[in-house]
Every structure is written in structure tokens, then in C-alpha cells.
C-alpha positions in Angstrom: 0.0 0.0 0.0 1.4 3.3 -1.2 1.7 6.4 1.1 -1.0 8.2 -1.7 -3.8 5.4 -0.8 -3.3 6.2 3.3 -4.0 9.5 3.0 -6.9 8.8 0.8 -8.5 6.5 3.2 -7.6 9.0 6.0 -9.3 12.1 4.1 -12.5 9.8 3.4 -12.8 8.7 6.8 -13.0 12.6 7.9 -15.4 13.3 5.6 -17.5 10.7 6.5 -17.3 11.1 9.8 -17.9 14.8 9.8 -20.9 14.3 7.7 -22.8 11.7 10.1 -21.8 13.6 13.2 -23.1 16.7 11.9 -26.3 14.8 10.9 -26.6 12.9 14.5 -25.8 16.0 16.1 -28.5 18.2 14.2 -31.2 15.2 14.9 -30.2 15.2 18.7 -30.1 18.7 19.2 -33.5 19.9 17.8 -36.3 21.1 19.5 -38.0 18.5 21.6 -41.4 17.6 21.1 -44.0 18.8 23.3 -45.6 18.0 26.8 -42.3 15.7 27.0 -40.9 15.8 30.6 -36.9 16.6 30.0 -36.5 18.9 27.0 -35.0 16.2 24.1 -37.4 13.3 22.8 -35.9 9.9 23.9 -35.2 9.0 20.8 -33.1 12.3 20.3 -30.9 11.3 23.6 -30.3 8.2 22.9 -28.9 9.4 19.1 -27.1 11.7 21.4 -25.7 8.4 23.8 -24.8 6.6 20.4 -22.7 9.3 18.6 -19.6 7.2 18.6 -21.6 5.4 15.8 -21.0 7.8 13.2 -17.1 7.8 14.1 -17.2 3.8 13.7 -19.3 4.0 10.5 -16.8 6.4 9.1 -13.9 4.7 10.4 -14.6 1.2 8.6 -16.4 2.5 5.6 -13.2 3.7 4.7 -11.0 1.1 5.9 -13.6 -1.6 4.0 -13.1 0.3 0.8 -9.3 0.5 0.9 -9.6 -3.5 1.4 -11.8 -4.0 -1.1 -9.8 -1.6 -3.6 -6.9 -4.1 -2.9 -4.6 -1.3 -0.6 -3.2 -3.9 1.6 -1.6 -6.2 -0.4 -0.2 -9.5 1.6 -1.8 -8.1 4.3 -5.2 -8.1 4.0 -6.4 -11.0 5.9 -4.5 -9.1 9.1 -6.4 -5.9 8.4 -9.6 -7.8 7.7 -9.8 -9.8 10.7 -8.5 -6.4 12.8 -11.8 -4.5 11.1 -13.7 -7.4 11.7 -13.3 -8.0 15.3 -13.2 -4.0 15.7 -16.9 -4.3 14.4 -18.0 -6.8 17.0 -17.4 -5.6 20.1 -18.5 -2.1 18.2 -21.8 -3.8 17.8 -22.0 -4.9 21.1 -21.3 -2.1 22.7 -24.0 -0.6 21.1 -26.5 -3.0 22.4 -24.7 -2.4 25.5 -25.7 1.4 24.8 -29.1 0.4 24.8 -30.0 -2.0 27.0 -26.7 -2.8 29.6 -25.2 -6.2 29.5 -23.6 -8.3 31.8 -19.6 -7.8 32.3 -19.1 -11.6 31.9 -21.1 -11.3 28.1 -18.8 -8.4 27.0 -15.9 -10.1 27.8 -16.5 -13.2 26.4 -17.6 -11.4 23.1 -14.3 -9.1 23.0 -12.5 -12.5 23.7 -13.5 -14.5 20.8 -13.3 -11.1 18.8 -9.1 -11.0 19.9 -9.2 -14.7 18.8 -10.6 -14.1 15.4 -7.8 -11.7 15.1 -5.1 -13.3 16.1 -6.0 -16.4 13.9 -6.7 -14.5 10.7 -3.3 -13.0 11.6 -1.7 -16.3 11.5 0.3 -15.8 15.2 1.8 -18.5 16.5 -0.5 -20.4 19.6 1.9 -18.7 22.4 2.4 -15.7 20.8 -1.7 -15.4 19.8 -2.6 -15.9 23.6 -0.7 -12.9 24.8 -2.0 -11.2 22.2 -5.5 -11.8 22.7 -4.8 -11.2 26.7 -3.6 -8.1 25.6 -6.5 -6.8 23.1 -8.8 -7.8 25.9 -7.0 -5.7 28.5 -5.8 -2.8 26.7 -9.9 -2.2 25.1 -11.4 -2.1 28.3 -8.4 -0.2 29.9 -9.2 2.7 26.9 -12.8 2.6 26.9 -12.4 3.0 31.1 -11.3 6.6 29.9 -14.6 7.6 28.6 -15.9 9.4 31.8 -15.2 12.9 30.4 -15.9 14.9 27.6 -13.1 14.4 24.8 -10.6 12.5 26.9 -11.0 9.4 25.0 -11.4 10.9 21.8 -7.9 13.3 22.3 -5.9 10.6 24.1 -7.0 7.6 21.2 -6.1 10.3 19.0 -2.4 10.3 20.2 -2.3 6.9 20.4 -3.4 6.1 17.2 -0.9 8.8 15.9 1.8 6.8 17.2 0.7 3.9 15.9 0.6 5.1 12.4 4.1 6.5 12.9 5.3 3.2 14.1 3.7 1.0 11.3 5.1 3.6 8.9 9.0 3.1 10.6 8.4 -0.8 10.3 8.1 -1.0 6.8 4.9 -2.6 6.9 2.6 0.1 5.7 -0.4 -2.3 5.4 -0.9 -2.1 9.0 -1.0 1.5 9.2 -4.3 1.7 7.3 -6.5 1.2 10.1 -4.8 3.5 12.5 -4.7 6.2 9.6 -8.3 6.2 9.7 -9.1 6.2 13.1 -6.8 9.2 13.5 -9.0 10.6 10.9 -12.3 9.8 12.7 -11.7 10.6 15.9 -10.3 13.9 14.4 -13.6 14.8 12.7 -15.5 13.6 16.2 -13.6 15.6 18.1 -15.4 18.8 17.9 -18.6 17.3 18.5 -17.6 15.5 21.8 -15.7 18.6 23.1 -16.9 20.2 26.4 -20.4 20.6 26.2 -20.3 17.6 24.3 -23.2 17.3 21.9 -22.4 13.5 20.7 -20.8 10.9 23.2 -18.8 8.3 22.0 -20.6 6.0 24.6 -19.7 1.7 24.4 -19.8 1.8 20.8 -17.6 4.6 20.2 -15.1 3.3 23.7 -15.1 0.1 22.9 -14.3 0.2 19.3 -11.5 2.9 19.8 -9.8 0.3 22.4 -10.2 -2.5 20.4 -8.6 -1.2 17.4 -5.6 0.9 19.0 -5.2 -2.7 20.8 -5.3 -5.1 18.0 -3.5 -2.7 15.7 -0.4 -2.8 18.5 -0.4 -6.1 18.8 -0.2 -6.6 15.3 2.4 -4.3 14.7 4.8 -5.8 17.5 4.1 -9.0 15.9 5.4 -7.9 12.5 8.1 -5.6 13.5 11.5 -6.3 12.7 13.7 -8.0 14.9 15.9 -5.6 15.6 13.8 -3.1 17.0 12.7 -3.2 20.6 9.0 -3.3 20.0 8.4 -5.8 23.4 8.9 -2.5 24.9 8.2 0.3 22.8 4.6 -0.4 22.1 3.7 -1.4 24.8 4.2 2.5 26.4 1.6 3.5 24.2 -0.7 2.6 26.6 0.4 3.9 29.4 -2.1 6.4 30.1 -4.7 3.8 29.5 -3.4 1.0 32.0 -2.2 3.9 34.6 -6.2 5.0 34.9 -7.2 1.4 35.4 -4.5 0.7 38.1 -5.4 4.4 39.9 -9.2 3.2 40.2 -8.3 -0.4 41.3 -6.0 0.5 44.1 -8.4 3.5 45.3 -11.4 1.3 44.9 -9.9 -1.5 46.9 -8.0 0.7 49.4 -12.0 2.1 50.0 -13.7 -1.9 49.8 -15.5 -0.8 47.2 -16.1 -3.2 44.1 -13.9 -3.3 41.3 -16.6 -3.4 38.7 -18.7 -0.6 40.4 -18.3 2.3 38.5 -18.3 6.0 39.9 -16.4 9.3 40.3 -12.8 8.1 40.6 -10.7 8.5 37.4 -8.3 10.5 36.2 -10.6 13.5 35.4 -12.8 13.0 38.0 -9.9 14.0 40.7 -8.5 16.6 38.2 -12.1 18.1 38.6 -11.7 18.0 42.6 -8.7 20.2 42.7 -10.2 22.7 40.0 -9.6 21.4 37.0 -12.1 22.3 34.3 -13.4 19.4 31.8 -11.2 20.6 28.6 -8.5 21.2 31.1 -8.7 18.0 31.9 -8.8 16.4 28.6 -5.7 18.6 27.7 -3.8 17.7 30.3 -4.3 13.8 30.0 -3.5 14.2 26.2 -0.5 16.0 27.1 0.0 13.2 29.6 -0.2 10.3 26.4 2.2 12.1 24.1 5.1 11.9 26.5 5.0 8.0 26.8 3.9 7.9 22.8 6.2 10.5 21.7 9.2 7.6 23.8 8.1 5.1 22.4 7.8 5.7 18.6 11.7 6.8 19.2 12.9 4.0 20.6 11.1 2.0 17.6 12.5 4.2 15.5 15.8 3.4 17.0 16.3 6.8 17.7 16.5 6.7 21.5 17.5 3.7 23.6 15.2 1.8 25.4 16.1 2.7 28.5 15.0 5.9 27.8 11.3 4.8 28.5 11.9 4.3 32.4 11.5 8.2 32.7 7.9 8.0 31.1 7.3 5.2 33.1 8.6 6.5 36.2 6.8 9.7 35.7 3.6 8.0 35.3 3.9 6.2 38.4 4.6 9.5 40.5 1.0 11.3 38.9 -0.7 7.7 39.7 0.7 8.3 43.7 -0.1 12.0 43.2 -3.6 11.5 42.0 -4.3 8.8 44.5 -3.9 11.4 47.2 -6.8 13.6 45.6 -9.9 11.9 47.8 -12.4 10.6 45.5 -15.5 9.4 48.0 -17.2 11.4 49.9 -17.2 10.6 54.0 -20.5 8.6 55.0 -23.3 10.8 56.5 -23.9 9.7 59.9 -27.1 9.9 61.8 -27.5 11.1 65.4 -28.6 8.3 67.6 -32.0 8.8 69.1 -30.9 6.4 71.9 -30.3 7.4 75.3 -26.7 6.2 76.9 -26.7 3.5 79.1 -27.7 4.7 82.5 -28.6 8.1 82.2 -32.0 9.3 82.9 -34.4 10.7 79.5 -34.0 14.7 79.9 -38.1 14.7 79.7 -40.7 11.7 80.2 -43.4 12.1 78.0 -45.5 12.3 80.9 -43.4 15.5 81.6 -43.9 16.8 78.1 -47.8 16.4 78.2 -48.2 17.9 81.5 -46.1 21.3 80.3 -48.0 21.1 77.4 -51.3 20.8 79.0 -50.0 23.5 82.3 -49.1 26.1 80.1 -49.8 29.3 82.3 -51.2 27.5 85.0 -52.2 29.5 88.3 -50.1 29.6 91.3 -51.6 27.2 93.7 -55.0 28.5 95.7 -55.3 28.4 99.0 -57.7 26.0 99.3 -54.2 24.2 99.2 -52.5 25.1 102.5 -52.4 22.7 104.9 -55.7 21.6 106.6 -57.8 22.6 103.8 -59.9 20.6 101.4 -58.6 19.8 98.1 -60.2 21.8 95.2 -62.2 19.2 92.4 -59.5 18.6 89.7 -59.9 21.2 87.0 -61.4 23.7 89.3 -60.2 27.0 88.6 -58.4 29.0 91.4 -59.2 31.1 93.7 -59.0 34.9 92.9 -59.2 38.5 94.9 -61.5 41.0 93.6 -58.9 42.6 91.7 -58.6 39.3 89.7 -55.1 38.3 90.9 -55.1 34.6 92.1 -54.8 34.4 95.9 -51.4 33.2 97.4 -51.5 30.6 100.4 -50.0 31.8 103.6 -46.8 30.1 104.2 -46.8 26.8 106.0 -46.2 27.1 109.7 -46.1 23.5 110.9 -48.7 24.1 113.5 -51.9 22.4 113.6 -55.0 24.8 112.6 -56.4 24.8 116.2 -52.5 26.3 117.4 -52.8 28.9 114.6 -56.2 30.7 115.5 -55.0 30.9 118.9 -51.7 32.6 118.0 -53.3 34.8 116.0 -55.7 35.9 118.7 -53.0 36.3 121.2 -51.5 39.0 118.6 -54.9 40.9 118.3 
């Protein structure tokens, strides 16, 4: 395949993209139909939750063409059964965009897809079983990294830069027709999955991104020369990818939390706690690819030594520590205990509280109540002077009545 028929594919694959986008995006975006709770007709959000579709679509319409034109030469059945396998776990993530499936049925499906590649690549049996541990692995570690708006599409935008550049510096230019194209799709997707994102790439978009910067690495490192030190130079380009996944399985099991639960603990999501906006984020993270990319496609070229990718490497690990100290759950809200503690006496009996509620005001005691007098009927209002004031009872003086009236006569 000539370098003329790459950029053709590339430049259709734009084209096509940025047509369907613009399509999808003018569907999902139009007014919504009336008396509809939410403000966009379900069929218009789910168009919206599907976007990665048109990317796909214009991704293998003009990868199929170049393989049906004849651009790959020897190597078609590789590129075939990469496209093919790409289209598989494309399709299922789209079901998976519409109805969600269990983590044990995707898997099994992006295994037999790795299988079919690795076979119609005619790899060896030891060789194909890394390599279809490693497509499985490196898809779901890429589509992990769509949990912010154009993270997945700038950072498998690198990637797939790299890979191109690679496959170029191999001499095995029939391998860089998919990664030519998928640089050219998720190019024209970009803009419509920037912050505010008006299409999302979503499973089908994720999945199909991972699968084919996977399979086209694995591929490559297969057919590289053997004089280059591609066991280690491809392998970086995923760096970003695998670093995300190892940051949220450490935090998740340093908080017991299951590893298959997903929520607000990426690389974005912290970047976000300490004030990072969404693009910023997505910049950032891009920026973060190229270094590991940029090291790698040198040391393939055999431009830089290998050792050279221990400072990518090492750098990574340091942001992964860093980031890890960024909390990503929220404390657990605790509720006051309505208990008493043990041995201390309730404040108020609800006796207590009925009687305060019911003696509101009450009257000062009559003096029907002083010693030796009768006991006023319950509810009997109390005794008052003329000016209206309620009488006070003398104070008691421990005599007996009979002692009193005597005193009192002895005084007068």
C-alpha cells in the first residue's frame, strides 16, 4: 500500500465522519417535542448516547473500501480480521448502549473477537494468547477513559498517531491503514464531543476505539523487525490507558468498594476536585499520552535507547501516587442516635412533656391548698381576689390549725 492510498483512506474517513456527526448532532439537538418531561425526545438522547456510531461507520467505511480496492496487499487477511473483530465488540457495545449487559457477556464477546484476530493474523498459539490477553486488557483499559468529555477521543487520538508512525517506521505500511483512519475519525469527532459535548462516544464509540488501537499494536509488534525493541516500545503506548485502570483499582480496593462498580474516581474526575475544568482535563491527560507515545515511537525508530522509557514510566507512576492522594468518596453521612446512653436518665418523660403542654400558664396554687384545707375538684379553677389576681397561700407554719387561730388571737 502506497503512502498516496493512506491519505486517501484518511481524508474519506474525515469526511465521512464529519458528515454523520453533523447529521446525529443536528437530529439530537433539535427542538424537543411537546408535553415531554426533559427537554429532548428519547429518541433524540439516545442518538445523542450513540454518537460514537458515526465515528465507527466512518472509520470502517473507509477502511472496508481500501480493502476492497486491494490497498493492503499481503496483508489483507491481518487488516480484515483487525476491522472485523473491531466491528464486533462495536456492535456490542451498542446493544450495551441500549439495553446494559452483563460484564461476563462483554468479555466473552471481546475475547472470541481477539481470537478471530489473532488467527486471521496467523500468530503462533503462544504468541496469539498474549495477544488476545492483551487486546482484551488494553480495550477495556481505553474505553475505562470515557468518563469525560473528549478524553478518549484526544488521548486515542495520540495513540493512534503513534501507531501510524510506528507501522510507517516498520516497513509494513499495510498495517497502518487502520490506525490512519481512526486518526482521521476521531479527528472529525472531536469537535462534537468537546466540552459541552453534543455527541458521546458511549460503548460503541469506547469500545471500538480500544479495540482497534489494541489489535492494531499487537499486530504491529508482531510484525516488527527484529531488531527493534518493540516488546517494549509499544507497549508504552498505553500507558495512560493502564495507569487509569490501576489508579481506580487500588483506590477502589484501598475504599472496599467493588472493582466493577463504576463512579467518580478516574483520572478526570480528581483533576475536577482540585479545580480542573473538563477541557483542562482532557488537555492535560492528552498532554500526559504524548510523553509515553512520543518515547516510544523513538525508541522503535531506534532513535533513542530503550532505556529511555523508564523516565515516562517512572513519571507515570509519580502522577498515579499523586492523584491517589486527591480523595475521591465522599465521607458517609452519619445519623445522630436517638438512643439514650446506658444509665442516664431521658431529659423529659413524656408524661413530663404532656403535662407542660397541658399546664401552660397555670395558676399559682389557691389556697384552698394550705395545709388543713380541702382539696379543690381537679380542673377547678383557682381562687381569685376581687382585683382578679389569684390568691397566694400563707406560708406553711407547721402548726396544727387549732394552734394557729390561737396565735393569732393572742397577737390581736
Amino acid at each position: 500500500m502506497n503512502v498516496l492510498g493512506i491519505i486517501a483512506s484518511g481524508v474519506a474517513a474525515l469526511f465521512i465522519t464529519v458528515a454523520l456527526a453533523k447529521s446525529a448532532r443536528r437530529v439530537a439537538l433539535r427542538p424537543h417535542v411537546p408535553n415531554e418531561p426533559g427537554g429532548r425526545a428519547p429518541r433524540a438522547e439516545a442518538l445523542r448516547r450513540t454518537g460514537g456510531a458515526t465515528a465507527v461507520l466512518g472509520v470502517a467505511t473507509a477502511t472496508g473500501v481500501a480493502l476492497w480496492l486491494g490497498a493492503a496487499d499481503d496483508a489483507a487477511g491481518s487488516v480484515g480480521g483487525l476491522l472485523a473483530g473491531a466491528g464486533i465488540v462495536a456492535a456490542l457495545g451498542l446493544v450495551h448502549d441500549l439495553k446494559p449487559l452483563w460484564t461476563a457477556l462483554r468479555l466473552a464477546v471481546q475475547t472470541a473477537a481477539a481470537i478471530l484476530v489473532v488467527c486471521l493474523a496467523g500468530l503462533p498459539p503462544a504468541a496469539g494468547v498474549l495477544a488476545a490477553l492483551w487486546i482484551v486488557l488494553v480495550t477495556n483499559a481505553f474505553a475505562l477513559l470515557d468518563h469525560a468529555d473528549g478524553l478518549l477521543t484526544a488521548v486515542g487520538l495520540v495513540t493512534a498517531a503513534g501507531l501510524l508512525a510506528c507501522a510507517l517506521v516498520g516497513g509494513d505500511p499495510a498495517l497502518a491503514l487502520l490506525p490512519t483512519t481512526l486518526v482521521a475519525g476521531l479527528a472529525g469527532f472531536l469537535l462534537h464531543t468537546w466540552h459541552p459535548a453534543r455527541l458521546r462516544l458511549g460503548a460503541t464509540g469506547a469500545q471500538f476505539t480500544g479495540f482497534a488501537l489494541a489489535a492494531s499494536g499487537a499486530l504491529i509488534l508482531a510484525a516488527a523487525p527484529s531488531g527493534r525493541a518493540a516488546w517494549a516500545a509499544l507497549p508504552a503506548l498505553a500507558t495512560v490507558a493502564l495507569a487509569d485502570s490501576t489508579l481506580v483499582l487500588i483506590s477502589r480496593r484501598r475504599a472496599a468498594r467493588s472493582p466493577l462498580r463504576d463512579t467518580d474516581d478516574h483520572i478526570a474526575h480528581r483533576l475536577r476536585r482540585v479545580r480542573v475544568t473538563v477541557p483542562g482535563a482532557a488537555v492535560l491527560t492528552a498532554l500526559w499520552a504524548a510523553v509515553p507515545v512520543a518515547t516510544g515511537t523513538l525508541v522503535y525508530a531506534e532513535l533513542l535507547h530503550p532505556a529511555f522509557l523508564l523516565l515516562p514510566l517512572a513519571g507515570t507512576a509519580a502522577a498515579v501516587f499523586a492523584l491517589l492522594r486527591i480523595p475521591a468518596y465522599g465521607s458517609p453521612r452519619t445519623t445522630p442516635s436517638r438512643t439514650a446512653p446506658s444509665g442516664a436518665a431521658p431529659s423529659r418523660t413524656a408524661a413530663a412533656r404532656r403535662a407542660q403542654a397541658s399546664g401552660v400558664g397555670a395558676a399559682i396554687p389557691a389556697a384552698a391548698s394550705a395545709p388543713g384545707a380541702k382539696a379543690s375538684a381537679p380542673g377547678a379553677p383557682a381562687a381569685r381576689t376581687a382585683a382578679g389576681h389569684p390568691t397566694v397561700p400563707p406560708p406553711p407554719t407547721g402548726r396544727p390549725p387549732a394552734e394557729a387561730a390561737t396565735a393569732a388571737a393572742e397577737r390581736g
